[in-house]
C-alpha positions as CSV (number, residue, x, y, z in Angstrom):
1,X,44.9,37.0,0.2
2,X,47.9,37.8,2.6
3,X,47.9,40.3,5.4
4,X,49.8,42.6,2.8
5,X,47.7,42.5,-0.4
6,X,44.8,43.1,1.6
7,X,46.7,46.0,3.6
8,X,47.3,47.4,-0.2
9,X,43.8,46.9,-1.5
10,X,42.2,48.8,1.5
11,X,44.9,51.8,0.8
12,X,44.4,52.0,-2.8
13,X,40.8,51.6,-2.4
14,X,40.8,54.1,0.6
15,X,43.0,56.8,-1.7
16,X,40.6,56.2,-4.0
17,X,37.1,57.0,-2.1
18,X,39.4,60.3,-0.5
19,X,40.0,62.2,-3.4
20,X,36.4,61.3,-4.8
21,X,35.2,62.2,-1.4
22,X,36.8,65.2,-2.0
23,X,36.3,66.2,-5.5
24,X,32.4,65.2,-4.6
25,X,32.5,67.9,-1.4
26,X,34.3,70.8,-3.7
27,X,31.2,72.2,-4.7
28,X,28.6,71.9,-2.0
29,X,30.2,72.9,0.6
30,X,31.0,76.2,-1.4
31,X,27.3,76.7,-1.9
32,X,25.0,77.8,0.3
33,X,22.1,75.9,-1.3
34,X,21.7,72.4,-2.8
35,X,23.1,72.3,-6.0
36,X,20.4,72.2,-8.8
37,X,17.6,70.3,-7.8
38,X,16.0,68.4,-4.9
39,X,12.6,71.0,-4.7
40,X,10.4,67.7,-4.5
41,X,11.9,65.7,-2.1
42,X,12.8,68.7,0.3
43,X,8.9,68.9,0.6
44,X,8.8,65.6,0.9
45,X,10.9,64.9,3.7
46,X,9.1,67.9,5.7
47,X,5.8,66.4,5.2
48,X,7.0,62.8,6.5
49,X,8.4,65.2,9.6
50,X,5.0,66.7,10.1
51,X,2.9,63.4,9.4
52,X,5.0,62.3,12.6
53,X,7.4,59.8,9.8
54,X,3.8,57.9,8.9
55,X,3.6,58.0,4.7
56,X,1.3,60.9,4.2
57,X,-1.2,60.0,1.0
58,X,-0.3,62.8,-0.7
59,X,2.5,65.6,-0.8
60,X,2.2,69.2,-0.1
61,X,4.5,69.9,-2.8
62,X,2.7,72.3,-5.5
63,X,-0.9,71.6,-3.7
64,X,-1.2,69.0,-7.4
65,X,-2.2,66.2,-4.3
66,X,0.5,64.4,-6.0
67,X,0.7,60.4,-4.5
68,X,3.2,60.1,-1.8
69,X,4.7,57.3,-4.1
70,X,8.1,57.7,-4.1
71,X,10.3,55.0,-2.4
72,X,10.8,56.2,1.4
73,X,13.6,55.3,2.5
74,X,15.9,58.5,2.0
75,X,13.4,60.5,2.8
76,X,13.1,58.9,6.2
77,X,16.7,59.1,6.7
78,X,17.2,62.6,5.8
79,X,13.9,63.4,8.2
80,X,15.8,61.2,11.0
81,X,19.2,62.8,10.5
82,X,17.4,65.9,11.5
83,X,15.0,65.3,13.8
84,X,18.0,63.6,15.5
85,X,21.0,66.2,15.1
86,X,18.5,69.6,14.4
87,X,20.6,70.3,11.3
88,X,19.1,71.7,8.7
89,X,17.2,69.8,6.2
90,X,18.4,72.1,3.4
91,X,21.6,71.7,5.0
92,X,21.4,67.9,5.1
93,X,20.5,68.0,1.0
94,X,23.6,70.4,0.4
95,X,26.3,68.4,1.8
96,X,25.5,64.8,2.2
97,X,24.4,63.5,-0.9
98,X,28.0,64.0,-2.0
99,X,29.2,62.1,0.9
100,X,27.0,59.1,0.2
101,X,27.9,59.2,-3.4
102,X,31.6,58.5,-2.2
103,X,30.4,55.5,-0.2
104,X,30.1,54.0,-3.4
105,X,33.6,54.0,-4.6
106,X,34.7,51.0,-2.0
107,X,30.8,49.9,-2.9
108,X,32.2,50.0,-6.7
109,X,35.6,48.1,-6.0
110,X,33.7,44.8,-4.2
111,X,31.7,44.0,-7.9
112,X,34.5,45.2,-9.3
113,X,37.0,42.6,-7.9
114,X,34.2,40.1,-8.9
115,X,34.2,40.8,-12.8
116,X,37.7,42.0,-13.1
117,X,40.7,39.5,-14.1
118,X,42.8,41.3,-11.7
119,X,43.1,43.3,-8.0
120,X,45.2,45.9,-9.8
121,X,42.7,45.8,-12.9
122,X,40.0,46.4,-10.3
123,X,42.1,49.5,-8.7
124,X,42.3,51.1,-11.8
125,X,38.5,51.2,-12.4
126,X,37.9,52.0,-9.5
127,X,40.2,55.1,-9.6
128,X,38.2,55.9,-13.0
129,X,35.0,55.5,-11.3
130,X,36.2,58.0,-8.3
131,X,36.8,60.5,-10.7
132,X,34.6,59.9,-14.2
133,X,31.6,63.0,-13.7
134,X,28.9,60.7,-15.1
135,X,29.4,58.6,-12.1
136,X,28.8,62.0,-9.3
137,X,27.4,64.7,-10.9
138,X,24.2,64.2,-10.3
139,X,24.6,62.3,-7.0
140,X,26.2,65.6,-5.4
141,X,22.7,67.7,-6.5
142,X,20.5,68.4,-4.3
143,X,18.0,65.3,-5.9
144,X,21.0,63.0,-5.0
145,X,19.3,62.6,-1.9
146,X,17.8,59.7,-3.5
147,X,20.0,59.0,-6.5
148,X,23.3,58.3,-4.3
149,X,21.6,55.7,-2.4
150,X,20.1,54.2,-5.1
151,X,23.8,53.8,-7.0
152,X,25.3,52.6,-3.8
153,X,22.8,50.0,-3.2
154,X,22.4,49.0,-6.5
155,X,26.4,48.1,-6.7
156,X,26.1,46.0,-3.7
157,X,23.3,44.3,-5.0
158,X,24.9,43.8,-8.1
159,X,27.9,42.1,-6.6
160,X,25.3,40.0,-4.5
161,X,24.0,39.1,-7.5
162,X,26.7,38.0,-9.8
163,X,28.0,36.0,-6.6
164,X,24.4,34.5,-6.6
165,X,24.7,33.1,-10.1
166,X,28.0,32.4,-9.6
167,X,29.2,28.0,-9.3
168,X,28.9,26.8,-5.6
169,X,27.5,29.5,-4.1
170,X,27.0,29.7,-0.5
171,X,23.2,29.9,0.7
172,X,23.7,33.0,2.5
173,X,24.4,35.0,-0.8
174,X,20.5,34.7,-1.3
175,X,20.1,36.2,2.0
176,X,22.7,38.9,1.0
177,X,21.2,39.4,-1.9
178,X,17.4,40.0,0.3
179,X,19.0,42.8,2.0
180,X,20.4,44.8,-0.9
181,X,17.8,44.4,-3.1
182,X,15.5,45.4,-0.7
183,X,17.3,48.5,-0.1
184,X,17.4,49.4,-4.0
185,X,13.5,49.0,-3.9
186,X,13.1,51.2,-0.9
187,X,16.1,54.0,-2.3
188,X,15.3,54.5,-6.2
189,X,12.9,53.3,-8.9
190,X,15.6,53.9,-11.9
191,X,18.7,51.9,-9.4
192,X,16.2,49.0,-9.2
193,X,15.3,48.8,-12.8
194,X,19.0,48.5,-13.0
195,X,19.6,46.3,-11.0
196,X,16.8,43.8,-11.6
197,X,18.5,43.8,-15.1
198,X,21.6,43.9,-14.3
199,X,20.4,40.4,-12.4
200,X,19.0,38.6,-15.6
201,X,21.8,39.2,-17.4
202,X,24.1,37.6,-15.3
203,X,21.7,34.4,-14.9
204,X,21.5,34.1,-18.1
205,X,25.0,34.8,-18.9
206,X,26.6,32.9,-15.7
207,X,23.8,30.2,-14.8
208,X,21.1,29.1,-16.5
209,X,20.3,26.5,-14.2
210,X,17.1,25.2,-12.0
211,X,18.6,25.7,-9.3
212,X,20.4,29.4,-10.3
213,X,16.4,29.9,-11.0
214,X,15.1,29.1,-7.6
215,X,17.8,31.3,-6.4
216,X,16.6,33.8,-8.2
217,X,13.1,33.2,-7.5
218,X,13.7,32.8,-3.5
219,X,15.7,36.0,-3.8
220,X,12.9,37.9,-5.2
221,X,10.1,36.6,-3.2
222,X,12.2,37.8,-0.4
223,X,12.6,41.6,-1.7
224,X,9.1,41.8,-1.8
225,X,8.2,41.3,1.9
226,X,11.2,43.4,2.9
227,X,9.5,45.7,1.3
228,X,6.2,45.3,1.6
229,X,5.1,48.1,4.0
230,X,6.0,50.5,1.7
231,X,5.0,49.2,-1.4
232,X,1.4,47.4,-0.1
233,X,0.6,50.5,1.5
234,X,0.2,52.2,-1.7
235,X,-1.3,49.9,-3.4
236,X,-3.5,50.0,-0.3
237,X,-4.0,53.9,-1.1
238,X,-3.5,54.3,-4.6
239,X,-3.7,50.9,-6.6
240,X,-1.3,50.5,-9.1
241,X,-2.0,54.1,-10.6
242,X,1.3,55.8,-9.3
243,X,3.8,52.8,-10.7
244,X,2.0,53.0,-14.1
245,X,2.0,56.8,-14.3
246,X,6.2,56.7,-13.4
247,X,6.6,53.7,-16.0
248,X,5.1,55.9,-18.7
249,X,6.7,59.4,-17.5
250,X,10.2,57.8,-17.9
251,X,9.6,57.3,-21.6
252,X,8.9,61.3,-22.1
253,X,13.2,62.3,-21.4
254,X,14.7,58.7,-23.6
255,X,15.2,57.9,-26.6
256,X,13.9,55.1,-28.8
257,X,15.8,52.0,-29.0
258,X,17.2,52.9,-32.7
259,X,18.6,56.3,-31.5
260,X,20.5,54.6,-28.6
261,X,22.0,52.1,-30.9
262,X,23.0,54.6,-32.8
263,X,24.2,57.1,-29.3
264,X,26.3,54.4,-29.0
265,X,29.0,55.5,-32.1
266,X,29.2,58.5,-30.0
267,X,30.2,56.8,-27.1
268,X,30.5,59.8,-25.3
269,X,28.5,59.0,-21.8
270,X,30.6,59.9,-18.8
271,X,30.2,63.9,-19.4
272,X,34.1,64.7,-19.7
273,X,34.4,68.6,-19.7
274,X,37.4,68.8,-21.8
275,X,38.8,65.4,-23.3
276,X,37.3,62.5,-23.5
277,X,39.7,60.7,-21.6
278,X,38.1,58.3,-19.7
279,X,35.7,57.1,-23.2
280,X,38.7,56.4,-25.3
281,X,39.8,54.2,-22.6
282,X,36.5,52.3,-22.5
283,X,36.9,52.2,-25.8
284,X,40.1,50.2,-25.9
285,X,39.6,48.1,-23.4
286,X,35.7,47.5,-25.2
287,X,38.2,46.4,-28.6
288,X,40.6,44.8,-27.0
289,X,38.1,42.4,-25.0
290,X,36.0,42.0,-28.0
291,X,39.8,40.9,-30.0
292,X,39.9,38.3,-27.0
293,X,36.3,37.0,-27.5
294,X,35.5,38.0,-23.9
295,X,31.5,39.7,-24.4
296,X,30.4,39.9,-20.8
297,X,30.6,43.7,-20.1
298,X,30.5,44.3,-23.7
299,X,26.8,43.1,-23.5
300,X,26.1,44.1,-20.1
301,X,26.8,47.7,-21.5
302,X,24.9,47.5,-24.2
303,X,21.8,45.8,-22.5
304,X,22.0,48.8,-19.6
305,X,22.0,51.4,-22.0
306,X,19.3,50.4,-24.3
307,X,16.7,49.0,-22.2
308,X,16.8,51.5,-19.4
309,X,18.2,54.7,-21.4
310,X,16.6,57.4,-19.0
311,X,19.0,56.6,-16.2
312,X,21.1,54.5,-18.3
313,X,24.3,57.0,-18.7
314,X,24.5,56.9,-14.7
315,X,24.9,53.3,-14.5
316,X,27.0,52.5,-17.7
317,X,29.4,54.3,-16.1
318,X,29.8,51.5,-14.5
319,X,31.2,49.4,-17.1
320,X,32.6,51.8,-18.8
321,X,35.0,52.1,-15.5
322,X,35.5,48.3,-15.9
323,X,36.5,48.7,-19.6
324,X,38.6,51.4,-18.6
325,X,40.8,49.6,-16.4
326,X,41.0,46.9,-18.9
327,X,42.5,49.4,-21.3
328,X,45.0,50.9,-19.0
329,X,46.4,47.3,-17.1
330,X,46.6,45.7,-20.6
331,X,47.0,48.1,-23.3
332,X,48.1,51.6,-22.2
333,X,50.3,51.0,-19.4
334,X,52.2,47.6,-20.7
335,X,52.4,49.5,-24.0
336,X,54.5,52.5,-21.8
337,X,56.5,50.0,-19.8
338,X,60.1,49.3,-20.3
339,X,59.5,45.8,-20.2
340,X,57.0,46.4,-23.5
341,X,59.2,43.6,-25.7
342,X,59.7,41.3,-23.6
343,X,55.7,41.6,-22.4
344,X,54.3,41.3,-26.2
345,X,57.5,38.9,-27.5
346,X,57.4,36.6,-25.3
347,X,53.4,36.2,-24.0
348,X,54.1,32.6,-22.8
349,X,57.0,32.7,-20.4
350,X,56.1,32.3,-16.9
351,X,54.6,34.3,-14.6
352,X,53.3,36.8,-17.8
353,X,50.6,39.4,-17.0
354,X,50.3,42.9,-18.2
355,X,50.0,43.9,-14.1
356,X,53.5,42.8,-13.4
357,X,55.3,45.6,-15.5
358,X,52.7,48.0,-14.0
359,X,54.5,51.3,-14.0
360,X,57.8,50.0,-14.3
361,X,58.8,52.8,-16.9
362,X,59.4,56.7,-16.7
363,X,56.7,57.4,-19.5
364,X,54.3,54.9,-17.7
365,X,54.5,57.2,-14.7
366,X,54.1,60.2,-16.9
367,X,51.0,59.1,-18.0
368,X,49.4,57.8,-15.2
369,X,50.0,61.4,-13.3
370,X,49.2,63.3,-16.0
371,X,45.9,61.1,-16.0
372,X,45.5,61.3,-12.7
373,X,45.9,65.3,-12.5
374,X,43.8,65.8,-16.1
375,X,40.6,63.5,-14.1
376,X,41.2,65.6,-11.0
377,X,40.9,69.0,-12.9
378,X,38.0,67.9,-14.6
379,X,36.3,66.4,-12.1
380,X,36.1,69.8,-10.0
381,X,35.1,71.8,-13.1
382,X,32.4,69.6,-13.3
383,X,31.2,70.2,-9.8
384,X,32.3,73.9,-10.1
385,X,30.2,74.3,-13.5
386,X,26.8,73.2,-11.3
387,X,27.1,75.8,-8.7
388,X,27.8,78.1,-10.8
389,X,24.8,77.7,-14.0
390,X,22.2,74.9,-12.2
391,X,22.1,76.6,-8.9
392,X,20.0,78.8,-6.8
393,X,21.4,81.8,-6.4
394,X,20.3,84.5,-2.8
395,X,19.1,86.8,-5.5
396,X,16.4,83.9,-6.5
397,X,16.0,82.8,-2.7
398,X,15.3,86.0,-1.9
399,X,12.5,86.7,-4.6
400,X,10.7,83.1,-3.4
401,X,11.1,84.3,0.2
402,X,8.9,87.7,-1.0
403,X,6.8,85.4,-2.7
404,X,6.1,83.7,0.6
405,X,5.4,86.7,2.5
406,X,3.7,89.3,0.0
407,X,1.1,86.8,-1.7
408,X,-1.7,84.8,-0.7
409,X,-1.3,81.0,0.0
410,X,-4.3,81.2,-2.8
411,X,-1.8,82.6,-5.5
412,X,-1.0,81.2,-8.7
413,X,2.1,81.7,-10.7
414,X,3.3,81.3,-14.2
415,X,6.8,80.7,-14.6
416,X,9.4,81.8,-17.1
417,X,12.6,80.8,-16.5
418,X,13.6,79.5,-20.6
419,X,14.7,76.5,-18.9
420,X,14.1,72.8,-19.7
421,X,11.1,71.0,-18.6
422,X,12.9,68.4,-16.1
423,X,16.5,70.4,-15.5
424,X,14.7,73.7,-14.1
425,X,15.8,74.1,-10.4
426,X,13.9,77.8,-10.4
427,X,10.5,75.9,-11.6
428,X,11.1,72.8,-8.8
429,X,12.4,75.0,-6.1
430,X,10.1,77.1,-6.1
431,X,6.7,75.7,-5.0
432,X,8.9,74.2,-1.9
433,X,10.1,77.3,-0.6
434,X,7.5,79.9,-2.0
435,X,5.2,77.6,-0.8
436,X,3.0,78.9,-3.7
437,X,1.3,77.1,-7.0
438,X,3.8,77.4,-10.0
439,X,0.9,75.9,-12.8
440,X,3.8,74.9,-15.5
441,X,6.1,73.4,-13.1
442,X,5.7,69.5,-14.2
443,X,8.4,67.8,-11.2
444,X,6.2,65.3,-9.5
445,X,3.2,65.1,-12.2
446,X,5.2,61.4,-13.1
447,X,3.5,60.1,-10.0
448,X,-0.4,61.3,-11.3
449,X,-1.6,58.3,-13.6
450,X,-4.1,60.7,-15.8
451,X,-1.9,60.3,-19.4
452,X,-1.3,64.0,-19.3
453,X,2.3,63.9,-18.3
454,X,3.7,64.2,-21.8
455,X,1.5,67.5,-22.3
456,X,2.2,68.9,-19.2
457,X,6.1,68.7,-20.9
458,X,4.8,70.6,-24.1
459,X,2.7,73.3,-21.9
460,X,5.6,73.9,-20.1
461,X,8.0,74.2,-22.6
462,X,5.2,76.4,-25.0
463,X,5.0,78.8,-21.5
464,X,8.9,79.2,-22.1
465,X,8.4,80.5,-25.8
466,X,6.5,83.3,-24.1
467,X,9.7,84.9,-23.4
468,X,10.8,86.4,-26.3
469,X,6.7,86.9,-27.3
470,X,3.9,89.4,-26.5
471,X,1.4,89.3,-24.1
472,X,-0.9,87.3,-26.9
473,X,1.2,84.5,-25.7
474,X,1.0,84.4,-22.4
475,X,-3.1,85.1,-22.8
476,X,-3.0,82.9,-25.2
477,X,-1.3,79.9,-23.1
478,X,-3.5,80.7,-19.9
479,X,-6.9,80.1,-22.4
480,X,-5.1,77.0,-24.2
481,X,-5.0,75.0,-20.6
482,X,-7.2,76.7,-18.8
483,X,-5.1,78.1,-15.7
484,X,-5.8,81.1,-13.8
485,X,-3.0,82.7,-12.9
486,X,-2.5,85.5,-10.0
487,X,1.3,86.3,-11.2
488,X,4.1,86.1,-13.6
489,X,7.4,85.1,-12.2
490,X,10.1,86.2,-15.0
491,X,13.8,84.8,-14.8
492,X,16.5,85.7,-17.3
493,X,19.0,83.5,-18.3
494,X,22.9,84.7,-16.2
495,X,23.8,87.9,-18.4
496,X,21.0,89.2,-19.5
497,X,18.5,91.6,-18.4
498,X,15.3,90.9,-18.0
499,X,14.4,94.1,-18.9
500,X,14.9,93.2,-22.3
501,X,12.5,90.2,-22.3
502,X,10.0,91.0,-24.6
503,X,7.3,89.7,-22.5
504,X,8.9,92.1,-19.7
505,X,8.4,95.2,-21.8
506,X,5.0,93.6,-22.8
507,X,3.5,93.3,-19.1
508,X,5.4,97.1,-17.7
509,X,3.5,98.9,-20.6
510,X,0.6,96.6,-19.8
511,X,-2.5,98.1,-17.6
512,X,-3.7,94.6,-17.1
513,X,-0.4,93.5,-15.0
514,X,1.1,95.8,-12.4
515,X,5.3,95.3,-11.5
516,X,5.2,94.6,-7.4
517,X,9.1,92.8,-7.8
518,X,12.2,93.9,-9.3
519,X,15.9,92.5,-8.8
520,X,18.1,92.1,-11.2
521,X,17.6,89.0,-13.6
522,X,14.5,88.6,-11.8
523,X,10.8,90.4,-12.2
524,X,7.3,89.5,-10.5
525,X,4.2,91.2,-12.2
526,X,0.5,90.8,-10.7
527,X,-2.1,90.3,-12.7
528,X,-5.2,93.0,-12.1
């Protein structure tokens, strides 16, 4: 590469990572709480501060004496960051997540320029990839904490990957390849599923060779001792309960194999607010590849979003980027280009390549800032529609803090918030900062190996029913799984009143439960 090309790959790629760095920062630093979730690991990270940064055996977090199982290595950074500058943990949560998720553009753009048939075919997805939601939305939430680092470690470990299995490669890819992979292990269980797969594929695909095997195998062999003082000392503490228990939870929020094949006709993954852009593009670059015979990230695709469905959506995005480019530097923009006839009549002639009539045409520049301004604007709605519905507001920070101070460390609570089992910020948040038992709350359970994780889903969500129901219910629900609870912490969905609950009538007419707090959507009865 001359001094030039590179000069124009670092500012394209560097325009690129600014505007998602920015789009990323829009909402959190508007907020003055992490966005969504991130309960869990905020009590996490304080008890690796107060065990002095040795793995505790257990969490505080819901006093459930849930396995301190979860790969360490953000939480050790997050507890370092502030032990180092005294910023706020919460603080740390709310604003950095989105800053590591924008280290992965330029992360993005090195496997990109792998795979890709072109630098300019590599720009382009990796100006999709800056701006698609799938790829940030929940990287910038509070639980990004962990899921940015795992997507930016996973992309360099890809790329170390694919240059593994790639002909003649150097010896110090496998050491490469230790490092990254090791960092996937220690950042996110869901990255390094992905990436371990994303690994056979392109063996099998690229290699398929005794010695691409021994790579492989020497590669591997090295990840584990990188990582073994993390992953020996639970084994060490817990056997190989907490890995079993997280294998089976992540089957209770996928689909079968069957619905994904058919999830695919959809092929609507990169939550678009508005148009779906950025999936018709895949889409043509998915056909026109598939026209050419080429099936790499056709499979790859595929493979990702079947075998590993839970997370899958995240990382397709990363093909789907890929295919995207391929649609726009060989379909879309030639197509727009004044130089369209002599492009498609006259394919042999020397020097031919969809990238050399890149915007060379008034309607190819039409497009491509009307693309660029469309992925902008929906990109910050994205950001703007989770502080808005998915985060805590003061009105809920302020009940939790009387939670805290009015109730015994003893007190249990029952929840209902009419949320979702796994995408309930009020349920996660609140045993962190109430510092109080929630018994429904089920974030975390995925670590406890006792087979109960996928009822603990059902008593959750039949808790929620209770809503809109009697007292029976509730009574009813307490007797079903035997809990004792103390209180009954009532949320209302934005808009309504809780007043007209039915199960908030139910308990104010009810001798049994007395009303102690009352703001707004939000209403705390104790029970007598």
């Amino acid at each position: 590469m001359n001094r030039k090309g590179y000069i124009t790959d670092i500012g394209a790629v560097g325009f690129a990572t600014l505007i998602g760095l920015l789009i990323r920062l829009a909402a959190p630093v508007t907020s003055d709480f992490p966005l969504n979730d991130g309960g869990l690991f905020y009590s996490i990270i304080v008890d690796l501060r107060s065990n002095h940064f040795v793995l505790p055996e257990t969490t505080s977090y819901n006093l459930s004496s849930i396995p301190f199982a979860y790969p360490p290595l953000a939480f050790y950074f997050y507890a370092a960051l502030n032990t180092v500058t005294h910023i706020p943990i919460l603080d740390l949560m709310r604003v950095l997540p989105a800053i590591v998720s924008a280290a992965a553009i330029p992360a993005f753009y090195l496997l990109a320029r792998e795979i890709a048939s072109s630098k300019l075919e590599a720009a382009l997805a990796t100006f999709i990839f800056a701006l698609v939601p799938r790829a940030f939305d929940w990287l910038i939430m509070g639980g990004g904490v962990t899921r940015s680092l795992g997507l930016l470690f996973a992309l360099l470990a890809m790329r170390q990957a694919y240059i593994l299995f790639s002909p003649q490669a150097p010896n110090k890819a496998i050491w490469s390849m230790i490092l990254a992979g090791g960092l996937v292990v220690c950042s996110h269980p869901e990255a390094t599923a992905h990436t371990i797969l994303s690994a056979i594929f392109f063996y099998v695909w690229k290699d398929r060779s005794r010695n691409g095997f021994f790579r492989a195998m020497l590669s591997g062999i090295g990840i584990a001792i990188l990582t073994s003082p993390w992953w020996v000392t639970i084994l060490v503490r817990h056997g190989l309960d907490p890995f079993l228990a997280a294998a089976s939870a992540a089957g209770q929020d996928s689909y079968n194999i069957a619905l994904n094949l058919f999830a695919l006709f959809e092929f609507n993954f990169a939550d678009e607010p508005v148009l779906t852009i950025i999936s018709v593009l895949g889409l043509i670059g998915v056909f026109y590849l598939l026209a050419r015979k080429e099936f790499f990230l056709a499979l790859w695709f595929v493979i990702m979003h079947i075998f590993e469905p839970r997370g899958g959506s995240l990382f397709t995005m990363i093909p789907l980027a890929l295919f995207a480019g391929v649609g726009l530097d060989r379909v879309i923009l030639p197509a727009l280009s004044t130089q369209y006839e002599s492009l498609y009549l006259n394919p042999g002639a020397s020097g031919w390549a969809p990238s050399k009539y890149f915007l060379s045409g008034r309607y190819a520049k039409i497009f491509t800032g009307f693309l660029l301004i469309y992925l902008l604007i929906a990109a910050y709605l994205v950001g703007l529609r989770i502080r808005q519905d998915s985060t805590l507001t003061n009105a809920d920070l302020q009940a939790m803090l009387w939670v805290k101070t009015n109730t015994t460390d003893t007190s249990k609570f029952a929840l209902v918030t009419g949320q979702l089992p796994l995408h309930d910020p009020i349920s996660e948040w609140f045993p962190a900062l109430a510092e109080r038992q929630s018994v429904a709350t089920v974030f975390g359970l995925e670590w406890i190996n006792d087979g109960k994780f996928g009822a603990h889903i059902n008593d959750y969500r039949a808790l929620q029913l209770c809503a809109n129901q009697r007292i029976k219910c509730l009574d009813d629900w307490v007797a079903q799984n035997g809990n004792e609870i103390n209180y009954v912490f009532i949320h209302s969905a934005k808009g309504i009143d809780v007043k007209d609950l039915p199960l908030s009538v139910a308990l104010e007419n009810s001798p049994a439960y007395e009303l102690v707090y009352d703001a707004g959507e939000i209403e705390i009865f104790h029970k007598k």
